[in-house]
DRENPA-3360 file (N, C-alpha, C; in nm, 2 decimals, always signed):
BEGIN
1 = XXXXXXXX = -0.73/-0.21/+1.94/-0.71/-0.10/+1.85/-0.79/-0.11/+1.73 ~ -0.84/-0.21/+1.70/-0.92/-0.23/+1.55/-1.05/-0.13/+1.56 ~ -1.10/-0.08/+1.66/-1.23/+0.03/+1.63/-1.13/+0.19/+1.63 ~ -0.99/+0.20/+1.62/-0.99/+0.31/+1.65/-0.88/+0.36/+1.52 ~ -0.94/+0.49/+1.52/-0.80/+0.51/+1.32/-0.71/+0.50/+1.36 ~ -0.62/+0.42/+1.27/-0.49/+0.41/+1.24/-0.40/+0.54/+1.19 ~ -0.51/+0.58/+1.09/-0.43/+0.71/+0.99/-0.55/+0.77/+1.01 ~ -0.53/+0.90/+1.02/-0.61/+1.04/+1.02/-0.52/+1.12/+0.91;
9 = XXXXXXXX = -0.63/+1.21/+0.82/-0.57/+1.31/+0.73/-0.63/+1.43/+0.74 ~ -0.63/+1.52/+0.75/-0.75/+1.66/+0.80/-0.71/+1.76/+0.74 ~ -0.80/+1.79/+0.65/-0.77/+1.92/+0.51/-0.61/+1.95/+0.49 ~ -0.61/+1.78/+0.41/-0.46/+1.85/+0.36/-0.50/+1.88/+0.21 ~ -0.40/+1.96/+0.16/-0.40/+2.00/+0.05/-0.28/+2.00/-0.07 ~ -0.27/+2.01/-0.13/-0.14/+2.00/-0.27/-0.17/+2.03/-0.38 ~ -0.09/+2.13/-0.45/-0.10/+2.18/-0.63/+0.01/+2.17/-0.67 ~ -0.02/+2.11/-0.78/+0.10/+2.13/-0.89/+0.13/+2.26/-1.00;
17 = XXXXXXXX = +0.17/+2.36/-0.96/+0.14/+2.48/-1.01/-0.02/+2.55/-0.99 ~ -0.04/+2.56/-1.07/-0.18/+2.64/-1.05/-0.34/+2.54/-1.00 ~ -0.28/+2.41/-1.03/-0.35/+2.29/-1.02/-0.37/+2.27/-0.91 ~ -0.49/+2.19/-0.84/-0.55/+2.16/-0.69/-0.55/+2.03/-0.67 ~ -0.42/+1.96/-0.68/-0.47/+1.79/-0.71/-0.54/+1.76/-0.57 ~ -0.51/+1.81/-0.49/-0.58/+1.75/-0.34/-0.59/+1.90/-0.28 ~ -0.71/+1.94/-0.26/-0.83/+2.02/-0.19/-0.87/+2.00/-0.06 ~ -0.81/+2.01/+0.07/-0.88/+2.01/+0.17/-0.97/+1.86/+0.21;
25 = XXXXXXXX = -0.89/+1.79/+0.19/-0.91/+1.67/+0.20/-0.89/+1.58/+0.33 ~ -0.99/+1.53/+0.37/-1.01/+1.46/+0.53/-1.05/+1.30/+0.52 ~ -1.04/+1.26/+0.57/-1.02/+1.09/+0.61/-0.98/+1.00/+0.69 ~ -0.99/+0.92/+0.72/-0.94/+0.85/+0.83/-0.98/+0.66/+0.83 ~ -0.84/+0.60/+0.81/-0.92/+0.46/+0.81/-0.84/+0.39/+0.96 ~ -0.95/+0.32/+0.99/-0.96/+0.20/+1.08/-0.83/+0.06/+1.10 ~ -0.81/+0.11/+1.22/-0.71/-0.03/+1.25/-0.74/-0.15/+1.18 ~ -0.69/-0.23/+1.14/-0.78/-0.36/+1.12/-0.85/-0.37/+1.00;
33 = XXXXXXXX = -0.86/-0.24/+0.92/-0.97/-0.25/+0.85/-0.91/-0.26/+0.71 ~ -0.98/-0.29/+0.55/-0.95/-0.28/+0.42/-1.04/-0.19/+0.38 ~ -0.97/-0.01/+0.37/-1.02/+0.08/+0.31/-0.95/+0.11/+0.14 ~ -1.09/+0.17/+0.07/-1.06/+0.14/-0.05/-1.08/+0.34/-0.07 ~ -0.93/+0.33/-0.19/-1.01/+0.49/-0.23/-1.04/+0.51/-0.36 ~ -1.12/+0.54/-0.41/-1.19/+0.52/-0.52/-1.21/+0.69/-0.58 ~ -1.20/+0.70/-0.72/-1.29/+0.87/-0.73/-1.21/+0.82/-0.90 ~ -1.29/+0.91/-0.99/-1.26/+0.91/-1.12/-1.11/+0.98/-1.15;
41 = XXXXXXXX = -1.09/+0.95/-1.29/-0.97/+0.96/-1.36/-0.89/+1.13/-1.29 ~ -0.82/+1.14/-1.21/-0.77/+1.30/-1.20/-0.82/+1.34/-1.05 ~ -0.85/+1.29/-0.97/-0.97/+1.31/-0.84/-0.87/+1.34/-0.74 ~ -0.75/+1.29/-0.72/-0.63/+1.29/-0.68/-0.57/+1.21/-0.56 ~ -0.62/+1.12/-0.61/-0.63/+1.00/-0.56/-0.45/+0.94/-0.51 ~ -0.40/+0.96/-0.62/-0.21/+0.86/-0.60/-0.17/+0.99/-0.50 ~ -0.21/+1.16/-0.54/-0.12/+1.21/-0.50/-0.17/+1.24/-0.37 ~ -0.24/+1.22/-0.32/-0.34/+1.17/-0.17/-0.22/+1.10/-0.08;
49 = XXXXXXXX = -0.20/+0.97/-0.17/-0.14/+0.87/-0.11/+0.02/+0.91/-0.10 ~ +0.11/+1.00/-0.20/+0.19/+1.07/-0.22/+0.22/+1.14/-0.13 ~ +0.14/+1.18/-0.06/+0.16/+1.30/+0.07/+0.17/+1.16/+0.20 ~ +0.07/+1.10/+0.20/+0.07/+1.00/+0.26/+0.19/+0.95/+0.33 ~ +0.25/+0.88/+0.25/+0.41/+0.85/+0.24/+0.49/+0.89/+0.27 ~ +0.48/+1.04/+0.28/+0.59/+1.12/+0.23/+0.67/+1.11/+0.14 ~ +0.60/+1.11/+0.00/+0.73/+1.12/-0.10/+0.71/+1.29/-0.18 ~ +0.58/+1.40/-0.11/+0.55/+1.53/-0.12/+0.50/+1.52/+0.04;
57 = XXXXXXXX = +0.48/+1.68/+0.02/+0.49/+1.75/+0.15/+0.35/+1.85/+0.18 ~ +0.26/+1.85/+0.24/+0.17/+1.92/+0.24/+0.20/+2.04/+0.23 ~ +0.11/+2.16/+0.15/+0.09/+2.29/+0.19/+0.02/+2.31/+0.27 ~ -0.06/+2.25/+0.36/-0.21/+2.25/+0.46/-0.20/+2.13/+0.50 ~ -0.28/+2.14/+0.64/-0.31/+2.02/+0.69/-0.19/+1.91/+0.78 ~ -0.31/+1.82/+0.79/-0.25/+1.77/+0.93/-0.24/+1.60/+0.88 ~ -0.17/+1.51/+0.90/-0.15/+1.39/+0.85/-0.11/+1.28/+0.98 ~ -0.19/+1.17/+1.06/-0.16/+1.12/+1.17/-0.15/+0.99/+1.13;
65 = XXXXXXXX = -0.03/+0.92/+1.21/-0.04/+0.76/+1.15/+0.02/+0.70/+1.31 ~ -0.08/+0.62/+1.37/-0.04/+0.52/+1.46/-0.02/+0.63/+1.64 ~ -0.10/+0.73/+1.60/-0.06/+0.85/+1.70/+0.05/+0.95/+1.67 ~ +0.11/+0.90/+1.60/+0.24/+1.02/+1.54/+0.23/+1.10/+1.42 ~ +0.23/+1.25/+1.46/+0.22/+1.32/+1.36/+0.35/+1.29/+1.24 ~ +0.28/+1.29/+1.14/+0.39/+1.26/+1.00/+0.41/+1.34/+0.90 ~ +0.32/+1.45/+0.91/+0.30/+1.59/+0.79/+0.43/+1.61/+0.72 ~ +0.51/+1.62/+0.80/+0.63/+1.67/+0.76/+0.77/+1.59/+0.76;
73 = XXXXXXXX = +0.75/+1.42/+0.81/+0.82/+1.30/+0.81/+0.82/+1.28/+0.61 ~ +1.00/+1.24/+0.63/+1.00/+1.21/+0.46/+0.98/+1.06/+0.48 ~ +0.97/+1.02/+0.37/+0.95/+0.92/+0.30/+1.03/+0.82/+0.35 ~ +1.17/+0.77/+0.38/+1.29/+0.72/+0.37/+1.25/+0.68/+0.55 ~ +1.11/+0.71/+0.62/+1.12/+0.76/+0.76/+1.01/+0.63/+0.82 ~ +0.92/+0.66/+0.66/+0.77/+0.58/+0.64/+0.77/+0.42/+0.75 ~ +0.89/+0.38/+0.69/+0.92/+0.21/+0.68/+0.94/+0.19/+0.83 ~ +0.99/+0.29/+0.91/+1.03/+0.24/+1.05/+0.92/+0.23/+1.14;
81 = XXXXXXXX = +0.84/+0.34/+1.09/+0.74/+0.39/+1.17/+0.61/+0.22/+1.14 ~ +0.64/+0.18/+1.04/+0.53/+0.04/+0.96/+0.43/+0.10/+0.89 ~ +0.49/+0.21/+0.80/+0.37/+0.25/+0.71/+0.50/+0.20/+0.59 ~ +0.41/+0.12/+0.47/+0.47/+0.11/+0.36/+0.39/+0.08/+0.24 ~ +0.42/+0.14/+0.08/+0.35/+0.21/+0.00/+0.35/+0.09/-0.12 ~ +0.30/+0.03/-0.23/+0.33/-0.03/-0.33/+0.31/+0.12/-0.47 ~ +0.32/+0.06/-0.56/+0.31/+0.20/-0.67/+0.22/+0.10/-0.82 ~ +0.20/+0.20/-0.89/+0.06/+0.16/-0.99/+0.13/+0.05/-1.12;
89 = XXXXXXXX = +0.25/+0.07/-1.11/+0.39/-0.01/-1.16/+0.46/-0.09/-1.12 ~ +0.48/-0.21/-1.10/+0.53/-0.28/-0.98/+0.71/-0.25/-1.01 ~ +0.76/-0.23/-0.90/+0.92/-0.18/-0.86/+0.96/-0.33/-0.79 ~ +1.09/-0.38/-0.87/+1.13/-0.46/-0.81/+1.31/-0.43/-0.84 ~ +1.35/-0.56/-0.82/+1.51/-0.52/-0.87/+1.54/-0.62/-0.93 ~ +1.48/-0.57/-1.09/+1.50/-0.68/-1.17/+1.62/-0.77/-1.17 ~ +1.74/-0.76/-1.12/+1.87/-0.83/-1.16/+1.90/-0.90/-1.06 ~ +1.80/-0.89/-0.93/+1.81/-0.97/-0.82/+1.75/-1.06/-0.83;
97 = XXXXXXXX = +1.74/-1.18/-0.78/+1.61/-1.31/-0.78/+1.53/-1.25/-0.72 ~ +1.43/-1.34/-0.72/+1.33/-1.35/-0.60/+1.35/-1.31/-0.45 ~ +1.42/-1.43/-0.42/+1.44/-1.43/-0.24/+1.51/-1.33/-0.27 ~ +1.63/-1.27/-0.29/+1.70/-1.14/-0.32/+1.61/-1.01/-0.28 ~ +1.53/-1.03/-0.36/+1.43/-0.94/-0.33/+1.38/-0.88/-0.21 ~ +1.34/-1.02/-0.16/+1.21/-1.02/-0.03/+1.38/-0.96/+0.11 ~ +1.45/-1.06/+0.04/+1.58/-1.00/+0.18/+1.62/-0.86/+0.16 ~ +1.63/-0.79/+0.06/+1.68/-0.67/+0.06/+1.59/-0.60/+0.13;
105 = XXXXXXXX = +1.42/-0.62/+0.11/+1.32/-0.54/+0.15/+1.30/-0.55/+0.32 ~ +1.41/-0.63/+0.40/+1.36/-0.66/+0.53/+1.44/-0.58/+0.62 ~ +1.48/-0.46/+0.50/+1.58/-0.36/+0.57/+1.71/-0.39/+0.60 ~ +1.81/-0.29/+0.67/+1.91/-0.34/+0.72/+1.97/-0.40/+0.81 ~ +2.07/-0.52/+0.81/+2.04/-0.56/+0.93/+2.19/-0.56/+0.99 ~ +2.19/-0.59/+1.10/+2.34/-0.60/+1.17/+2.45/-0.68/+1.08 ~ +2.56/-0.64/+1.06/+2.64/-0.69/+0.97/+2.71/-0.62/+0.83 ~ +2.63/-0.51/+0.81/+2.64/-0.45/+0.67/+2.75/-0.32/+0.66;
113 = XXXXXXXX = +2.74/-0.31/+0.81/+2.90/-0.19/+0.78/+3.02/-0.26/+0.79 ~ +3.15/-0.24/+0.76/+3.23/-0.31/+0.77/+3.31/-0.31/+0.98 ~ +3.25/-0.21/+1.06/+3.25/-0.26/+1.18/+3.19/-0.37/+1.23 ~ +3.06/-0.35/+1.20/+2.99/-0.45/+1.24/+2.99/-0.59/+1.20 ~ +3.06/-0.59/+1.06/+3.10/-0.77/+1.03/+3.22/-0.75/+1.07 ~ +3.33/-0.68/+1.12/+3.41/-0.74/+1.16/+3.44/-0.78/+1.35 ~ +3.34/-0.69/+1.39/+3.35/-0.75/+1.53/+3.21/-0.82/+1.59 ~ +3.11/-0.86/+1.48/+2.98/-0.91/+1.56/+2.93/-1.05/+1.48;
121 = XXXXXXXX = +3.05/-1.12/+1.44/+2.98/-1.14/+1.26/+2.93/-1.31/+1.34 ~ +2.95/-1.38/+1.44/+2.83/-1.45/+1.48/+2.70/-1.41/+1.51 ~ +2.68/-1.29/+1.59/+2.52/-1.23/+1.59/+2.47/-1.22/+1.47 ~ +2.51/-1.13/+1.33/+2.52/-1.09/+1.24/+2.44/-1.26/+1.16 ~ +2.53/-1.32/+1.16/+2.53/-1.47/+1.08/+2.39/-1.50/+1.10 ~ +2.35/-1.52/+1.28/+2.20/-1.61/+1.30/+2.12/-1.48/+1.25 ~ +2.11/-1.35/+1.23/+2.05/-1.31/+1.20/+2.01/-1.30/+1.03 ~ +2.08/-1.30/+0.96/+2.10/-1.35/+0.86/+2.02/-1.48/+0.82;
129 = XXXXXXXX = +2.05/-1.53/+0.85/+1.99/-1.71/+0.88/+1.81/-1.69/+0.84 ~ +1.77/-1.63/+0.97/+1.69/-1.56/+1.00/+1.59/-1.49/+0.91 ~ +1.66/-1.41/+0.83/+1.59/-1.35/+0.72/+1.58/-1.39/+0.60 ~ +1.66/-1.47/+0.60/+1.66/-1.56/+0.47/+1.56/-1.67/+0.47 ~ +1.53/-1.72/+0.61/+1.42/-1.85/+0.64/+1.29/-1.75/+0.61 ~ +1.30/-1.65/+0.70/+1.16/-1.56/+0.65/+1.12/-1.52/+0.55 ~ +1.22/-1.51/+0.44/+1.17/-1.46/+0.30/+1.10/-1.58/+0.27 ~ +1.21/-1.69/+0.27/+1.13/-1.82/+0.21/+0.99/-1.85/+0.28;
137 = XXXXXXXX = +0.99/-1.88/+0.36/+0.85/-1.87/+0.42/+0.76/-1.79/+0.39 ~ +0.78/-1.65/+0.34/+0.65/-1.54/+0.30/+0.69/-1.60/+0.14 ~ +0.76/-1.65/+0.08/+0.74/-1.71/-0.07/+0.65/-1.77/-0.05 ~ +0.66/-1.92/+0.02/+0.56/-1.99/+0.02/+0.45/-1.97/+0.05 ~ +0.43/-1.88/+0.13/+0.25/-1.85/+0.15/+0.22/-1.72/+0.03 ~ +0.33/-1.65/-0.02/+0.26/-1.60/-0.18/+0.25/-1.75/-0.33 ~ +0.28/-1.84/-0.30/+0.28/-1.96/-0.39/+0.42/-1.89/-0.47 ~ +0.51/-1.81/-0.46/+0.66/-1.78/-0.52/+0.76/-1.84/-0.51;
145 = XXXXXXXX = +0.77/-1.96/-0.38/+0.85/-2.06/-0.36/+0.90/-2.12/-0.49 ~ +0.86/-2.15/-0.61/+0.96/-2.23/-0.68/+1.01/-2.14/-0.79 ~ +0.97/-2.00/-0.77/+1.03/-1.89/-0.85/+1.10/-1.86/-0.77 ~ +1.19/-1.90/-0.65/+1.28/-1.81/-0.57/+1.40/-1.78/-0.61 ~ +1.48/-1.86/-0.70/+1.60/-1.87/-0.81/+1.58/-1.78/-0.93 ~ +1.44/-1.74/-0.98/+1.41/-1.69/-1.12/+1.47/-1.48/-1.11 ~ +1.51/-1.42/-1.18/+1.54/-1.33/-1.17/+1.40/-1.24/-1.19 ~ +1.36/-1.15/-1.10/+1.24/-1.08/-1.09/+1.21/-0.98/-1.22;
153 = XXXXXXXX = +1.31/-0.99/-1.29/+1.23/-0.97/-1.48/+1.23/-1.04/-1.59 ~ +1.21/-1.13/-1.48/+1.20/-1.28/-1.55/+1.03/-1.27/-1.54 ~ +0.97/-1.28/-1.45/+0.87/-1.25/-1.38/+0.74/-1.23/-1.45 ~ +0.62/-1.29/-1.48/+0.49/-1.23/-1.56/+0.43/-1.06/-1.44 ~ +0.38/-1.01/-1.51/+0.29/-0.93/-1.49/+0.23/-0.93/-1.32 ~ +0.15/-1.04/-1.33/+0.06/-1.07/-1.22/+0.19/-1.12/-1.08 ~ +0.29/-1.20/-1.13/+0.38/-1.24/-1.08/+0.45/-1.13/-1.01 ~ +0.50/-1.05/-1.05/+0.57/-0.93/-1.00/+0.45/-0.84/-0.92;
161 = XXXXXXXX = +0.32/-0.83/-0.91/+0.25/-0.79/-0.81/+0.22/-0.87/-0.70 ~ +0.26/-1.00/-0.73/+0.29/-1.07/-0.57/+0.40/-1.05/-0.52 ~ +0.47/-1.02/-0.61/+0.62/-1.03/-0.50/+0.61/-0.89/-0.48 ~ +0.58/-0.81/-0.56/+0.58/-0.66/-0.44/+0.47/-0.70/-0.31 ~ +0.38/-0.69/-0.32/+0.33/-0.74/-0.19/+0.39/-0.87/-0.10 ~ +0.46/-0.90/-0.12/+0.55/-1.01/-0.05/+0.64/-0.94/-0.01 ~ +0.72/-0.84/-0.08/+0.80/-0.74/-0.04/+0.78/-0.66/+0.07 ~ +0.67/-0.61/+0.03/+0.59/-0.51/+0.19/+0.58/-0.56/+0.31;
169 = XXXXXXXX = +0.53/-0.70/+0.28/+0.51/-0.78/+0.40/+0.62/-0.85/+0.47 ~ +0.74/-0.82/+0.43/+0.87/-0.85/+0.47/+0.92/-0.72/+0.57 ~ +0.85/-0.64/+0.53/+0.90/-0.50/+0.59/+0.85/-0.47/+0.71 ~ +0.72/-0.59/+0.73/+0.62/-0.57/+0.88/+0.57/-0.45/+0.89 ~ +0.53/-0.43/+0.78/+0.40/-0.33/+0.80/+0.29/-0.29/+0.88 ~ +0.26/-0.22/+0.96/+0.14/-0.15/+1.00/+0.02/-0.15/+0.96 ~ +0.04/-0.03/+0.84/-0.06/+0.00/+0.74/+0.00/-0.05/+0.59 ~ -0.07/-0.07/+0.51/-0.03/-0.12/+0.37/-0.05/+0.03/+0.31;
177 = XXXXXXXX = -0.03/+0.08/+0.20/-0.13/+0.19/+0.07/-0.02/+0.10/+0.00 ~ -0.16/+0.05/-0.13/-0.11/-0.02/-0.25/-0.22/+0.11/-0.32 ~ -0.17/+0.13/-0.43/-0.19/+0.22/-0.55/-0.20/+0.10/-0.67 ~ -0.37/+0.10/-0.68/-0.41/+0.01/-0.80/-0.30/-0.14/-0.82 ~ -0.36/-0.24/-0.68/-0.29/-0.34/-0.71/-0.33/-0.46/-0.82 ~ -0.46/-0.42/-0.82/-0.50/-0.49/-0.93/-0.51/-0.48/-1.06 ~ -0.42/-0.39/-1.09/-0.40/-0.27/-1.23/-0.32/-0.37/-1.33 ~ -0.40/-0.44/-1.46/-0.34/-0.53/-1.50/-0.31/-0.69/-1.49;
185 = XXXXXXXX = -0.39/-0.72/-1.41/-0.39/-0.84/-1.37/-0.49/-0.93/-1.41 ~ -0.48/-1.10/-1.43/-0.59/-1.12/-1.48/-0.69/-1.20/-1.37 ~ -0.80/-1.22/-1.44/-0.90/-1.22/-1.30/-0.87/-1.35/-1.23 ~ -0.82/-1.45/-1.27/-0.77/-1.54/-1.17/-0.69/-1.54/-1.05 ~ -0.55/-1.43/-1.12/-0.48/-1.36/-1.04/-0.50/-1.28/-0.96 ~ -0.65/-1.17/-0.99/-0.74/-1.07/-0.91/-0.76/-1.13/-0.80 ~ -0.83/-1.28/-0.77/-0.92/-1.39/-0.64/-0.78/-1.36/-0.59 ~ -0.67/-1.41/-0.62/-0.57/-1.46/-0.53/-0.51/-1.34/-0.45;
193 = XXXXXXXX = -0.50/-1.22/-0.54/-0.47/-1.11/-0.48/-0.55/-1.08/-0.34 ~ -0.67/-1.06/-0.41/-0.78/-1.05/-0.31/-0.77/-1.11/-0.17 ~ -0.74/-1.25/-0.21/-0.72/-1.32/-0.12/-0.61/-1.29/+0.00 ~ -0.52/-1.32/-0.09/-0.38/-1.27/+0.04/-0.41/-1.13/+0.10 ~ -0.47/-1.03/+0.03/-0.48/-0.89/+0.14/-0.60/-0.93/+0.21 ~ -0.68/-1.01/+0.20/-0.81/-1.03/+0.33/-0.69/-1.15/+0.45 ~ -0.62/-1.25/+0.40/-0.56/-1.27/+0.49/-0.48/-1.21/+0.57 ~ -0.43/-1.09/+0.49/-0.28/-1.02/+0.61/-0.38/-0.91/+0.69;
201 = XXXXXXXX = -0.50/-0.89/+0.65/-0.60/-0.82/+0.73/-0.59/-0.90/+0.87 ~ -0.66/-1.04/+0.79/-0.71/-1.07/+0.92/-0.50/-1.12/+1.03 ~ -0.44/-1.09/+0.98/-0.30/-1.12/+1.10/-0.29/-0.98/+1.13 ~ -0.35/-0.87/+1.12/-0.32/-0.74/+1.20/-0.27/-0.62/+1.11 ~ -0.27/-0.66/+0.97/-0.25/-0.55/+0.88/-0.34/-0.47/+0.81 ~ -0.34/-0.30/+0.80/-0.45/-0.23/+0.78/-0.40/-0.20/+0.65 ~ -0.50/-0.16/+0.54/-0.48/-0.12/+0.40/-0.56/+0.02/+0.37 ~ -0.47/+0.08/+0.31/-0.54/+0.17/+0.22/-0.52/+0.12/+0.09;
209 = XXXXXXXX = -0.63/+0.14/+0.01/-0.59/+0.08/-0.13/-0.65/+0.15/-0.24 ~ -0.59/+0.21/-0.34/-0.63/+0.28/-0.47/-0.69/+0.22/-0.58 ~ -0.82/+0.21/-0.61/-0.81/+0.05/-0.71/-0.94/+0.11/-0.80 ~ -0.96/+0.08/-0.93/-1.08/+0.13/-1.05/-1.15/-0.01/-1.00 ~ -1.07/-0.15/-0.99/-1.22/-0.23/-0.99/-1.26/-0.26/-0.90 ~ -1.39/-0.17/-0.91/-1.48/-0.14/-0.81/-1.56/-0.28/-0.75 ~ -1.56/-0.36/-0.87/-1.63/-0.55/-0.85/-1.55/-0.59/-0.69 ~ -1.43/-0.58/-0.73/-1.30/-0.59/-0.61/-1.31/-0.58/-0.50;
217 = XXXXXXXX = -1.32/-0.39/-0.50/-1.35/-0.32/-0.41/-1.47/-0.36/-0.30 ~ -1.58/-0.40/-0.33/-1.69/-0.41/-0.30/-1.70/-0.54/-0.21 ~ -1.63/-0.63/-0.30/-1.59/-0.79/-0.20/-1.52/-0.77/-0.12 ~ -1.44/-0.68/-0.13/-1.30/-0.70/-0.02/-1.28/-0.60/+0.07 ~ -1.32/-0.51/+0.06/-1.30/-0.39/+0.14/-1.39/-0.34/+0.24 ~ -1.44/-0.28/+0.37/-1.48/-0.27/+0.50/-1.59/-0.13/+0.46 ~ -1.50/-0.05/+0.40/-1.57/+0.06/+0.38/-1.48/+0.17/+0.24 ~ -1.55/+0.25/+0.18/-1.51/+0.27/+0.07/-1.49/+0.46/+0.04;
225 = XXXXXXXX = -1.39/+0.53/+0.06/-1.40/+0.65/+0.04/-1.37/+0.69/-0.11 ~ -1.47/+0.83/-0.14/-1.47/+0.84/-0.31/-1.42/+1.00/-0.28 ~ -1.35/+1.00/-0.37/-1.26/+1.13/-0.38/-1.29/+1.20/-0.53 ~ -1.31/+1.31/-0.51/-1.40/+1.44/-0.74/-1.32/+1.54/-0.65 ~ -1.23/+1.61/-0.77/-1.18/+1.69/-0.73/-1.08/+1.77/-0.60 ~ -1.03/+1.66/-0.57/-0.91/+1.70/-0.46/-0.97/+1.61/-0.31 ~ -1.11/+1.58/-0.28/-1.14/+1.61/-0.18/-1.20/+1.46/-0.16 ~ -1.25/+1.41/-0.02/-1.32/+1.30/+0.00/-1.48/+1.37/+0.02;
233 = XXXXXXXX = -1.55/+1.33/-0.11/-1.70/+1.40/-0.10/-1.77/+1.29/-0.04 ~ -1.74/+1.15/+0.00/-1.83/+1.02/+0.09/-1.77/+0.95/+0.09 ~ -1.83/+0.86/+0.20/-1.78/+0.74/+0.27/-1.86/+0.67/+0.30 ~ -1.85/+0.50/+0.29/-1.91/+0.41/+0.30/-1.95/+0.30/+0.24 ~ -2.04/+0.20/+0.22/-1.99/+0.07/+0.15/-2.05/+0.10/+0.00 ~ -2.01/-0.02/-0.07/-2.04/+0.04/-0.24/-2.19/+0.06/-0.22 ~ -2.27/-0.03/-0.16/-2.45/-0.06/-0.18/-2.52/+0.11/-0.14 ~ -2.39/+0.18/-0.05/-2.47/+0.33/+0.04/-2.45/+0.41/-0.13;
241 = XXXXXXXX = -2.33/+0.39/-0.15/-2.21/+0.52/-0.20/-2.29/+0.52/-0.37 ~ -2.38/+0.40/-0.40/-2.46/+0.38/-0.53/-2.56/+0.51/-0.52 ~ -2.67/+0.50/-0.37/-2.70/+0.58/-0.39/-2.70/+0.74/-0.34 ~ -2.57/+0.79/-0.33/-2.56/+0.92/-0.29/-2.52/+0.94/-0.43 ~ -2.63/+1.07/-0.41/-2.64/+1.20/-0.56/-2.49/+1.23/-0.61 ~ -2.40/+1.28/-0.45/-2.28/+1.33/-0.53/-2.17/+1.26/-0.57 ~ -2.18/+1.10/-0.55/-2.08/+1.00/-0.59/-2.13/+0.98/-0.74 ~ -2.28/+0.96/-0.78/-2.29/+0.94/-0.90/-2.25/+1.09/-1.00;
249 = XXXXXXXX = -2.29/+1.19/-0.93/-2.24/+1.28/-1.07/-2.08/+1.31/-1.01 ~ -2.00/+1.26/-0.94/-1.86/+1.24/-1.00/-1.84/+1.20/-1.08 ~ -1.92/+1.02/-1.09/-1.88/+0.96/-1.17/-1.96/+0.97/-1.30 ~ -2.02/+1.08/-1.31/-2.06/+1.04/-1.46/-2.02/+1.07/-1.57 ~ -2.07/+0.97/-1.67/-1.96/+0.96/-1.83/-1.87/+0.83/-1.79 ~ -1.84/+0.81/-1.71/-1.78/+0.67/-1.66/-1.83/+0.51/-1.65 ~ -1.97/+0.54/-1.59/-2.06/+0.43/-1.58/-2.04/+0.41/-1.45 ~ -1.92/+0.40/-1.35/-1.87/+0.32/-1.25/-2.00/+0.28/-1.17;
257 = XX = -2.08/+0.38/-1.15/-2.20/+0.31/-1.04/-2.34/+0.32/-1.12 ~ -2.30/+0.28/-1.23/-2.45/+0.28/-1.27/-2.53/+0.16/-1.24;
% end
């Protein structure tokens, strides 16, 4: 399945009153692949990914993920199907720890209604077991392992963008869309970022990713779609996308591809 798209999007569209944040906008990334979406300040880039998710609903258009139409699937629907979203803000639950965290994010599991702990509560138990060994385990391969006691607003900056991505990847994701994961981070923290999403690439996980640094982008990503005004106006790696005429006067006044 890695030569064939994961997610298709085909002239969707969305306004916010009289506004066109997304114009007839088409795209499609690759099983297997780290697709980056890129376009200047207002391009409509988050609310792209917004529809995406389902946390808005198209007025147009067609939206496919994994073979299954999703146009009109809410949000709350995303997670089953293995599509899951990070945000430009990292969301955690501050008053939980760590491992708290990663276990809440592994969904529901048998045991949580009061039928089911009262007539299953050995199945219940090893599963439990279960999810708590696998949080720990995706700690230690985010290097979170000795913050797993620390309360998640306890947490630096850079810190809390791993454990959201640790979070995701508890949830057995499909497709990833992170919205500017590198937003705020410092560049030591950037390598390692970088790092872990080329790893869960290479275990079978596909990315769509929202990101300004483009340095990033360029190392890490497969192929690169650029979004001016609602729309995907090209596609392809940074070295093509330098020189097409209409990527640079998106971006001009910005510098990005000068």
């Amino acid at each position: 399945m890695s030569s064939e798209g994961l997610l298709s999007v085909a002239d969707v569209a969305y306004a916010f009153g009289g506004v066109r944040a997304v114009d007839g906008c088409s795209l499609e990334v690759k099983a297997g692949s780290i697709a980056a979406l890129v376009g200047p300040n207002g391009a409509g880039k988050s609310t792209l990914v917004s529809l995406i998710a389902g946390e808005r609903e198209c007025e147009r258009g067609a939206i496919t993920f994994a073979g299954t139409d999703i146009t009109h699937r809410p949000a709350h629907e995303m997670a089953s199907l293995g599509l899951i979203r990070t945000f430009q803000l990292s969301r955690q639950f501050g008053s939980l720890t760590v491992l708290e965290n990663l276990i809440v994010a592994a969904g529901r599991g048998r045991g949580e209604s009061l039928w089911e702990a009262v007539a299953g509560r050995r199945s219940w138990r090893g599963e439990q077991r279960d999810r708590v060994s696998r949080a720990l385990q995706t700690l230690e391969e985010f290097g979170l392992y000795p913050l797993r006691n620390s309360y998640a607003n306890d947490l630096s900056g850079g810190q809390k963008r791993l454990l959201e991505l640790a979070r995701a990847v508890m949830a057995e994701p499909k497709l990833l869309l992170l919205d500017e994961p590198l937003a705020g981070v410092n560049p030591t923290l950037v390598d390692d970022l970088c790092a872990r999403i080329g790893a869960l690439r290479d275990r079978g996980v596909t990315f769509l990713l929202v990101e300004h640094n483009l340095e990033a982008v360029e190392r890490l990503c497969d192929h690169v779609i650029v979004m001016a005004l609602g729309r995907a106006i090209a596609t392809g790696t940074m070295a093509s996308l330098r020189d097409n005429e209409a990527v640079v006067t998106a971006y001009l006044g910005e510098g990005a591809f000068a």
